[in-house]
N, CA, C and O atoms as a printed pandas DataFrame, in Angstrom:
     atom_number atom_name residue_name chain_id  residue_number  x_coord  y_coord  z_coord
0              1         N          UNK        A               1    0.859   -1.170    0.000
1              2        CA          UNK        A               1    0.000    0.000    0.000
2              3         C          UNK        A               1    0.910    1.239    0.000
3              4         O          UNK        A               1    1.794    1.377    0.845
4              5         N          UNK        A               2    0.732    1.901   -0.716
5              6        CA          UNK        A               2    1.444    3.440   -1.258
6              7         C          UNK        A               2    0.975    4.535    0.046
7              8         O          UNK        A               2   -0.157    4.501    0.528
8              9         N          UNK        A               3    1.895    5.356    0.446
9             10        CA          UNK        A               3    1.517    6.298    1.399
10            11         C          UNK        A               3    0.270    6.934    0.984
11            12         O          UNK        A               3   -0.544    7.234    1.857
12            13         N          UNK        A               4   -0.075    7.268   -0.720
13            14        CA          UNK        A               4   -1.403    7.724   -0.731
14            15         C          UNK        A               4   -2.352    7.454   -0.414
15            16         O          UNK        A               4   -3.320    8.190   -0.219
16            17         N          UNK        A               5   -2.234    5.915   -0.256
17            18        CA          UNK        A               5   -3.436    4.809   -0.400
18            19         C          UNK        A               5   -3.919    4.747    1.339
19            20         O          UNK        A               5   -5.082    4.404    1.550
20            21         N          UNK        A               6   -2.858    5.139    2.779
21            22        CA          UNK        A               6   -2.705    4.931    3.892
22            23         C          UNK        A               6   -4.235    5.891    4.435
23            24         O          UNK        A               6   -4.487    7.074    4.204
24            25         N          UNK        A               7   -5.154    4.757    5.297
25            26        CA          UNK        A               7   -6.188    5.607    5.594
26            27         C          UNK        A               7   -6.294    5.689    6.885
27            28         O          UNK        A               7   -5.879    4.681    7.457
28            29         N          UNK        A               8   -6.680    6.480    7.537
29            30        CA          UNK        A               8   -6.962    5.798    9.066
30            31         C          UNK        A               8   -8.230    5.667    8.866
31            32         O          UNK        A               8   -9.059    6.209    8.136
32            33         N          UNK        A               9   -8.234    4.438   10.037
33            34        CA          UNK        A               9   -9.735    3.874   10.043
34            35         C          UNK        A               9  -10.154    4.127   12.197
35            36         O          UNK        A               9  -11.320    4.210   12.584
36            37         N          UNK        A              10   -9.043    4.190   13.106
37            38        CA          UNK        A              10   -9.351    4.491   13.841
38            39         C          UNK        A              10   -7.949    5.034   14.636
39            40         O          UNK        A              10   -6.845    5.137   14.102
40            41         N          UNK        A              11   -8.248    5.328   15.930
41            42        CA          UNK        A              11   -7.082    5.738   16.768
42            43         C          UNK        A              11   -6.856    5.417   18.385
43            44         O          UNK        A              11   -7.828    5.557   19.126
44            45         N          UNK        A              12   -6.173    5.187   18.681
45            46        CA          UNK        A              12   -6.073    5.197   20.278
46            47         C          UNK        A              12   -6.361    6.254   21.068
47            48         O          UNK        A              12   -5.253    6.702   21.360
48            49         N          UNK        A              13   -7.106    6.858   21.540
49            50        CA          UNK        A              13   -7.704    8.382   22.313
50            51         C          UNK        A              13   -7.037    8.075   23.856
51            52         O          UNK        A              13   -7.934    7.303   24.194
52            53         N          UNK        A              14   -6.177    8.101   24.986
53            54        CA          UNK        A              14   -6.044    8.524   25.741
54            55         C          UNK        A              14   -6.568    9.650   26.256
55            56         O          UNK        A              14   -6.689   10.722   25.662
56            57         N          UNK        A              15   -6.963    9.339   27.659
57            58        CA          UNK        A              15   -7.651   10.421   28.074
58            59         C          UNK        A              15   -7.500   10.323   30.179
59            60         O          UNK        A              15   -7.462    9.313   30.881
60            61         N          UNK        A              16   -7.456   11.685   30.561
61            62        CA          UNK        A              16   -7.426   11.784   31.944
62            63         C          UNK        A              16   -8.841   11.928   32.418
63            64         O          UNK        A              16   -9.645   12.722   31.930
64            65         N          UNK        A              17   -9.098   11.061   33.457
65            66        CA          UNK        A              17  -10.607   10.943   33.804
66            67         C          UNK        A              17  -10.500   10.428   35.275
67            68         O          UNK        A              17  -10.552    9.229   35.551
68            69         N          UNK        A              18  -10.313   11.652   36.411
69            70        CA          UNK        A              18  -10.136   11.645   37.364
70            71         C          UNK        A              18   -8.752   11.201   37.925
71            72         O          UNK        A              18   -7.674   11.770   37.754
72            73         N          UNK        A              19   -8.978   10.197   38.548
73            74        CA          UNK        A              19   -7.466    9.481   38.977
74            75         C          UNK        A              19   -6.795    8.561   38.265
75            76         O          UNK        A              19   -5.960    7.767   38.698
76            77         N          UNK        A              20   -7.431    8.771   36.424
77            78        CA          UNK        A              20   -7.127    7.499   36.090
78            79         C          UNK        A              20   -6.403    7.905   34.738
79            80         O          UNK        A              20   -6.394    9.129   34.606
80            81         N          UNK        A              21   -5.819    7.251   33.743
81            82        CA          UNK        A              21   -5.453    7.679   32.799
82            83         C          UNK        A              21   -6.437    6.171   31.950
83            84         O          UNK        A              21   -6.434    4.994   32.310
84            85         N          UNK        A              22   -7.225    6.846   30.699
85            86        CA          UNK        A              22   -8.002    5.853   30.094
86            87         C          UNK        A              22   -8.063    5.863   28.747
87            88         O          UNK        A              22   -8.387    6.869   28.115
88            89         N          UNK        A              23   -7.627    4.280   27.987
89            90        CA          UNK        A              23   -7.274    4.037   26.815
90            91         C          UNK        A              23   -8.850    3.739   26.015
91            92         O          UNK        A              23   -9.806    3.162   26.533
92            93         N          UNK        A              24   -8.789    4.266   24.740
93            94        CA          UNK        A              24  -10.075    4.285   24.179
94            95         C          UNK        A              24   -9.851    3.570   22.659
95            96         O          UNK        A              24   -8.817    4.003   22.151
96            97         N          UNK        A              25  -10.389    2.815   22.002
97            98        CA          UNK        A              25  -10.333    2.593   20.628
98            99         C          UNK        A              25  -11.289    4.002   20.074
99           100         O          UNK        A              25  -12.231    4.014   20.865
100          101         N          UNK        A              26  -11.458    5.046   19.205
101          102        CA          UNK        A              26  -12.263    5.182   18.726
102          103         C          UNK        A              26  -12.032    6.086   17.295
103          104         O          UNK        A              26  -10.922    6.576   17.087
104          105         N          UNK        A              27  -13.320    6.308   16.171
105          106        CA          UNK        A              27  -13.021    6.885   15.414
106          107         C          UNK        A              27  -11.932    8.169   14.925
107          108         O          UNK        A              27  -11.644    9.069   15.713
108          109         N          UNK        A              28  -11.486    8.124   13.787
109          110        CA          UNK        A              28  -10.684    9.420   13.845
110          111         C          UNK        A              28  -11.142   10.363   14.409
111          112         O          UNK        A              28  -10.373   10.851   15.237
112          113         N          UNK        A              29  -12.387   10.985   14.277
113          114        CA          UNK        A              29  -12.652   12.714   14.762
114          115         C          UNK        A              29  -13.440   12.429   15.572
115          116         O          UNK        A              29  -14.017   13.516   15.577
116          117         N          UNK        A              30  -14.045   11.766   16.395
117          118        CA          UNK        A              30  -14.893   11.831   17.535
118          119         C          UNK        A              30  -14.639   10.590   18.289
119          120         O          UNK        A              30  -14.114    9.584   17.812
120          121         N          UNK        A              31  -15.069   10.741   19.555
121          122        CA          UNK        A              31  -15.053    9.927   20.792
122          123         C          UNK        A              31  -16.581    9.016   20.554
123          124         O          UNK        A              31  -16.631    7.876   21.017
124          125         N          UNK        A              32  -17.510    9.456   19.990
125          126        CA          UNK        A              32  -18.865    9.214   19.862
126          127         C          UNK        A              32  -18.846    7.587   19.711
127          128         O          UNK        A              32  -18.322    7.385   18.615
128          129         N          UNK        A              33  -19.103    6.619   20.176
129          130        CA          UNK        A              33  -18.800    5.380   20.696
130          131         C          UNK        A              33  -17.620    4.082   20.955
131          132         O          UNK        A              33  -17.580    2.858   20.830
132          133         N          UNK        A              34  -16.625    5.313   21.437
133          134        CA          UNK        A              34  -15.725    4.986   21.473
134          135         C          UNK        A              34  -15.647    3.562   22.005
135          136         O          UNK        A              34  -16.778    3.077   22.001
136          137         N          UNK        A              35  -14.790    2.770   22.431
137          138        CA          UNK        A              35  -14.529    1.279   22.717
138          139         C          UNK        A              35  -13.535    1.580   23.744
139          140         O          UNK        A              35  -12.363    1.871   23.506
140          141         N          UNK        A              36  -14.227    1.470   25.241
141          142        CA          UNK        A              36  -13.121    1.432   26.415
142          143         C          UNK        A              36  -12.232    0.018   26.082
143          144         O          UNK        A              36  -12.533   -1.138   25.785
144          145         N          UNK        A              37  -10.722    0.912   26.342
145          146        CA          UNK        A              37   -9.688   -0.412   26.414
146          147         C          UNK        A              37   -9.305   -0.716   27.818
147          148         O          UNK        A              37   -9.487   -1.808   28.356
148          149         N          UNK        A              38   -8.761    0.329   28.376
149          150        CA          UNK        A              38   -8.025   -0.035   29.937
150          151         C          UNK        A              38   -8.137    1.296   30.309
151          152         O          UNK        A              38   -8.760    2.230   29.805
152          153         N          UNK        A              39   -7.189    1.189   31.598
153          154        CA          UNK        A              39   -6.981    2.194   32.298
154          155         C          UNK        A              39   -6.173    2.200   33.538
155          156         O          UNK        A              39   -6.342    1.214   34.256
156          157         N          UNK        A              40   -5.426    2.992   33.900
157          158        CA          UNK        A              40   -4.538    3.056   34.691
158          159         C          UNK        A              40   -4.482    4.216   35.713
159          160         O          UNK        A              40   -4.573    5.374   35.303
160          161         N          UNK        A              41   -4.296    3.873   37.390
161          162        CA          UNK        A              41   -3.821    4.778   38.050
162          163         C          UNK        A              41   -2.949    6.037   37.442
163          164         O          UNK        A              41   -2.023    5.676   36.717
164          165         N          UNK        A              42   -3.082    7.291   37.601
165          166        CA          UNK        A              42   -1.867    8.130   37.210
166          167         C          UNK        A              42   -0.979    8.348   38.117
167          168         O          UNK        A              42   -0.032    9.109   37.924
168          169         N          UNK        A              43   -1.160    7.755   39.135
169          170        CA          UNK        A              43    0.174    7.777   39.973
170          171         C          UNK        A              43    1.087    7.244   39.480
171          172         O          UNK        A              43    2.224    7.696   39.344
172          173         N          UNK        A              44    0.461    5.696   38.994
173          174        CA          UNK        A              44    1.500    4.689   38.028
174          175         C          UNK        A              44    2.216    5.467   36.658
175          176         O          UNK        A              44    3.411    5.392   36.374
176          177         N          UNK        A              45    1.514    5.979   36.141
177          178        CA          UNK        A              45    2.643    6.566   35.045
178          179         C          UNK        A              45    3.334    7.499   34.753
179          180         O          UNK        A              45    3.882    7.780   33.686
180          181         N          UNK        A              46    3.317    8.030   35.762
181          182        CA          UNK        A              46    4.026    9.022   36.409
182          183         C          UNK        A              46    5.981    8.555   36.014
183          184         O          UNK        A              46    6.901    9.234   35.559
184          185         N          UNK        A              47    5.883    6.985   36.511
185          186        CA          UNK        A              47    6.953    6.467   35.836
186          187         C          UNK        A              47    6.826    6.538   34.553
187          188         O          UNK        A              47    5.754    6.174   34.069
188          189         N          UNK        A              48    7.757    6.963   33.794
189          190        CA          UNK        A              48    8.002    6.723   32.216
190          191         C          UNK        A              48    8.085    5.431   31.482
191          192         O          UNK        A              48    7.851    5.286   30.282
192          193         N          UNK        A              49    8.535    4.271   32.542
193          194        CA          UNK        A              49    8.557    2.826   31.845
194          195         C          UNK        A              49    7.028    2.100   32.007
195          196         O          UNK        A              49    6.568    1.168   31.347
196          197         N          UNK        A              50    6.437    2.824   33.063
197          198        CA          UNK        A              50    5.105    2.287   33.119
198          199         C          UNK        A              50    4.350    2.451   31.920
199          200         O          UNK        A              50    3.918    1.778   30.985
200          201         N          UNK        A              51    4.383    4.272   32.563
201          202        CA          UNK        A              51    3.555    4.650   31.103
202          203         C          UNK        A              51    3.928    3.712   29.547
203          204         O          UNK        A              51    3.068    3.137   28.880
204          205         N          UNK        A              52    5.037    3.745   29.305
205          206        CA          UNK        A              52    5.393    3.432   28.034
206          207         C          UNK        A              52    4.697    2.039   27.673
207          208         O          UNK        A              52    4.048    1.736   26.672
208          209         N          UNK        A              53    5.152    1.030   29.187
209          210        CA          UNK        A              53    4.507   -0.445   28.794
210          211         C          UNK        A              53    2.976   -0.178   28.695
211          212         O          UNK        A              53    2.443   -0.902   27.854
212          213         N          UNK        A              54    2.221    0.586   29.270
213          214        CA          UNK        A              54    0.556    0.776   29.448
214          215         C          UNK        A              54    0.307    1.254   28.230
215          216         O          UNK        A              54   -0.690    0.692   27.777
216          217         N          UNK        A              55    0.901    2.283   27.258
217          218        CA          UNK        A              55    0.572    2.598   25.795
218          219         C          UNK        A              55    1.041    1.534   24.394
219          220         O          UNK        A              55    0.507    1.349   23.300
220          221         N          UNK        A              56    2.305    0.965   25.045
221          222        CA          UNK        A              56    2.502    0.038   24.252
222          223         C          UNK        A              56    1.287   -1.331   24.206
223          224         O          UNK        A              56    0.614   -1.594   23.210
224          225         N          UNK        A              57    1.235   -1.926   25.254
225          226        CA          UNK        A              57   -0.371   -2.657   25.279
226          227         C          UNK        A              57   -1.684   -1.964   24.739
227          228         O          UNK        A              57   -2.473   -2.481   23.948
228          229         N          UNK        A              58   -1.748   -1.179   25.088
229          230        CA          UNK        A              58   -2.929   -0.221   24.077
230          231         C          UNK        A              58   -2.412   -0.690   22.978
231          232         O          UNK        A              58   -2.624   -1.796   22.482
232          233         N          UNK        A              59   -1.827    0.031   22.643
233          234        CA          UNK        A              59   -1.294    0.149   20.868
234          235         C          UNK        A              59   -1.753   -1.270   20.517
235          236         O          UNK        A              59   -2.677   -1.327   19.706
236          237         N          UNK        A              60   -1.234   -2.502   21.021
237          238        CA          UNK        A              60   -1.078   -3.610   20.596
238          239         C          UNK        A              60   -2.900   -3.832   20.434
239          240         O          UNK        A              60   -3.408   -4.253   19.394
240          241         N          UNK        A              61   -3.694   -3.456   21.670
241          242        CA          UNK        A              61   -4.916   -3.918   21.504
242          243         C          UNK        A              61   -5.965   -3.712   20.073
243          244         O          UNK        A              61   -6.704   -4.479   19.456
244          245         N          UNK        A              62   -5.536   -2.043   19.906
245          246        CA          UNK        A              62   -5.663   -1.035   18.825
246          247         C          UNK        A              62   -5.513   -2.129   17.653
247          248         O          UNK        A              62   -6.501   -2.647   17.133
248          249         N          UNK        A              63   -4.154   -2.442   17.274
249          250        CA          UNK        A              63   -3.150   -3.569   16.704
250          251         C          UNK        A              63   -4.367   -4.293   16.511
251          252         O          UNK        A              63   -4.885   -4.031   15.425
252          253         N          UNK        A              64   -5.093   -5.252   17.323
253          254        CA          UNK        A              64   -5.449   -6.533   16.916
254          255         C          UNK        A              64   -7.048   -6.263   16.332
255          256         O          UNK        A              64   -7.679   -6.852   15.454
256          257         N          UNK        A              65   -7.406   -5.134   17.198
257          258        CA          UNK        A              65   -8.901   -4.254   16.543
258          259         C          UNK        A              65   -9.073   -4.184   15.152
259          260         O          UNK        A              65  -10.074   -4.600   14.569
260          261         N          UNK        A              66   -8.094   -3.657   14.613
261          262        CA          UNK        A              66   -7.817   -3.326   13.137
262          263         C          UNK        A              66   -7.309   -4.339   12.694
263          264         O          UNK        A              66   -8.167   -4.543   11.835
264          265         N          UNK        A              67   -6.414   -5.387   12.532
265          266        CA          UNK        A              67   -6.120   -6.459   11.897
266          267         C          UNK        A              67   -7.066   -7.169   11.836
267          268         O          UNK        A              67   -7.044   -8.036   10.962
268          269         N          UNK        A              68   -8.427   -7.060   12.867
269          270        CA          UNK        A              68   -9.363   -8.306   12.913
270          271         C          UNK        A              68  -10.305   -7.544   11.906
271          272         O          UNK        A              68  -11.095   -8.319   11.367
272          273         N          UNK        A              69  -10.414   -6.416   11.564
273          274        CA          UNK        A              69  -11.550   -6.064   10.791
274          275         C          UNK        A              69  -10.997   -5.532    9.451
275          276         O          UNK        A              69  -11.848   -5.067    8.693
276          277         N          UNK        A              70   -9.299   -5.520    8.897
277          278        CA          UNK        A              70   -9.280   -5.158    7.911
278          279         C          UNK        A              70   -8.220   -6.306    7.465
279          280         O          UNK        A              70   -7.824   -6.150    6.309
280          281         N          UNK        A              71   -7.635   -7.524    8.209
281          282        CA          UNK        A              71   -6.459   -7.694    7.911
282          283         C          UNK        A              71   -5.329   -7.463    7.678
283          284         O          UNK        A              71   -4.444   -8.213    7.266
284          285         N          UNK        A              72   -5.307   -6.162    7.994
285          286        CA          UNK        A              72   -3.767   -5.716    7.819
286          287         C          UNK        A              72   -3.662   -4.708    9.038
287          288         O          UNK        A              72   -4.423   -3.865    9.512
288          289         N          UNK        A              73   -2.312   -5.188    9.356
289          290        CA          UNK        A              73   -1.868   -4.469   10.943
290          291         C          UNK        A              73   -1.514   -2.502   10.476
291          292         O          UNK        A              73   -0.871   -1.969    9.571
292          293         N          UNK        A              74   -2.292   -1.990   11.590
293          294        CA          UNK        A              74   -1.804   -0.990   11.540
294          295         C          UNK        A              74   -0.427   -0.233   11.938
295          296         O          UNK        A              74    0.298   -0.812   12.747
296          297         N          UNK        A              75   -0.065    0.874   11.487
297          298        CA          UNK        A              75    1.277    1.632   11.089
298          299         C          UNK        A              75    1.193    2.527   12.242
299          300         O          UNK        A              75    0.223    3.267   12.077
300          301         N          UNK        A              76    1.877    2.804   13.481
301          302        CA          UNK        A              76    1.661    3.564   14.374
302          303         C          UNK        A              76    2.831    5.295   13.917
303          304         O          UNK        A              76    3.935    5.120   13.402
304          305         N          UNK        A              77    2.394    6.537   14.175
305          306        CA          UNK        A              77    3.072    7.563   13.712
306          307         C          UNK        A              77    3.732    7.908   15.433
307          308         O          UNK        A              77    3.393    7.375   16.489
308          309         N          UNK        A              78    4.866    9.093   15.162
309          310        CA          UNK        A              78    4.973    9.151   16.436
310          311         C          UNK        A              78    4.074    9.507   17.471
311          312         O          UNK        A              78    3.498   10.540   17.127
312          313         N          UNK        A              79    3.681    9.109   18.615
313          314        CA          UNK        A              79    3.001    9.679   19.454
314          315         C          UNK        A              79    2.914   11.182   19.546
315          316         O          UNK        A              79    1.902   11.847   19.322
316          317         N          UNK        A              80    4.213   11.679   19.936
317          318        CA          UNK        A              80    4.726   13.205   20.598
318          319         C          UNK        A              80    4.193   14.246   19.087
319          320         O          UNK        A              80    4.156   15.477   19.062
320          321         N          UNK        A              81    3.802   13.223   17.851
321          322        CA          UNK        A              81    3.343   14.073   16.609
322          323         C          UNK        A              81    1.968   14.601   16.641
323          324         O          UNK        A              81    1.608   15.653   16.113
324          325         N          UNK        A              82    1.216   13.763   17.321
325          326        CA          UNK        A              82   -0.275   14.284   16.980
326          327         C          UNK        A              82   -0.957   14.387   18.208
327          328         O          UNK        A              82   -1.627   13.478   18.699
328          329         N          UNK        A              83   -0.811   15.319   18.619
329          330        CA          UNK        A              83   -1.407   15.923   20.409
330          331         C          UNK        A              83   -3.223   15.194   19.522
331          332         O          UNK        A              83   -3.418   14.757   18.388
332          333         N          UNK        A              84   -4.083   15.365   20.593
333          334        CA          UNK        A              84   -5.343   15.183   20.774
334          335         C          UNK        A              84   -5.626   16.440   20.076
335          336         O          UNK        A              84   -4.916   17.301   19.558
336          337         N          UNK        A              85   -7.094   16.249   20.251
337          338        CA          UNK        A              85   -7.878   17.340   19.019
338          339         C          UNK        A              85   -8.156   18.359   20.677
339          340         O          UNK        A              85   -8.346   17.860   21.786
340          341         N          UNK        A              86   -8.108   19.505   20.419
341          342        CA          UNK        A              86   -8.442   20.544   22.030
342          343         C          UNK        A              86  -10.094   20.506   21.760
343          344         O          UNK        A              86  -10.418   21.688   21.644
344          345         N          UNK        A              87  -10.983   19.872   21.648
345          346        CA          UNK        A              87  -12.620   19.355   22.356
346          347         C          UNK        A              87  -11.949   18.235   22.579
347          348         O          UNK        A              87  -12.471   17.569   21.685
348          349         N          UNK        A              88  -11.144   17.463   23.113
349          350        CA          UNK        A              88  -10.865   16.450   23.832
350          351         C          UNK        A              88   -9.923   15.856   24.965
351          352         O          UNK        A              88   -9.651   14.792   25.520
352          353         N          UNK        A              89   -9.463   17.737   24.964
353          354        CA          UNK        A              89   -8.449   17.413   26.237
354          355         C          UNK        A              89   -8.948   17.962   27.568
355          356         O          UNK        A              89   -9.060   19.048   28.136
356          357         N          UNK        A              90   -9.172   16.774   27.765
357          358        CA          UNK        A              90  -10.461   17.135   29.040
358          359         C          UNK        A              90  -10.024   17.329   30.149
359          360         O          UNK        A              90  -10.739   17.932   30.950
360          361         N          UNK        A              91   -8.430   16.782   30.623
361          362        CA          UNK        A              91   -7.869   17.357   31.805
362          363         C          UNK        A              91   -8.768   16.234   32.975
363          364         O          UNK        A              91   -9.556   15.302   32.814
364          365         N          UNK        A              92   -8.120   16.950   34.239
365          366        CA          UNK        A              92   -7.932   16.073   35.529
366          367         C          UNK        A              92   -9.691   16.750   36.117
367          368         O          UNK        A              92  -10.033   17.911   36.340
368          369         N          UNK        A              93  -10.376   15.624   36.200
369          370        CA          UNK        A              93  -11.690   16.199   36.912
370          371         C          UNK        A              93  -12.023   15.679   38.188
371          372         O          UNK        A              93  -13.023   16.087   38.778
């Protein structure tokens, strides 16, 4: 598949939701039925190796979401590249 051809079909949404940090499958531009994945204390990732293993398992879940419905594994971009959309950075409540 040619970089032109590269579509997204969904994304991993992280999100802060109280004491927790929470992994989401959902469409590119909206949260609108998103697919809870996990979630984690934010005390815990506070460590950097935590965090990293807790997004890397996301990713992977993401990973098997999309391979099961298109057959082909998805291409992850850098993280630190594509902040959240600002209607979705909802911060510590």
């Amino acid at each position: 598949m040619s970089r032109a051809e590269v579509m997204q079909v969904g994304r991993l949404a992280m999100r802060v939701e109280g004491d927790f940090w929470v992994a989401y499958y959902a469409l590119p531009d909206t949260m609108e039925g998103a697919l809870f994945l996990g979630s984690i204390r934010m005390a815990f990732v506070q460590d950097i190796a935590a965090k990293e293993t807790f997004m890397a398992l996301m990713r992977d879940a993401v990973s098997d979401i999309v391979k099961g419905h298109t057959g082909i594994a998805p291409e992850w971009p850098d993280p630190h590249g594509t902040p959240a959309p600002e209607h979705e950075r909802a911060g510590r409540t």
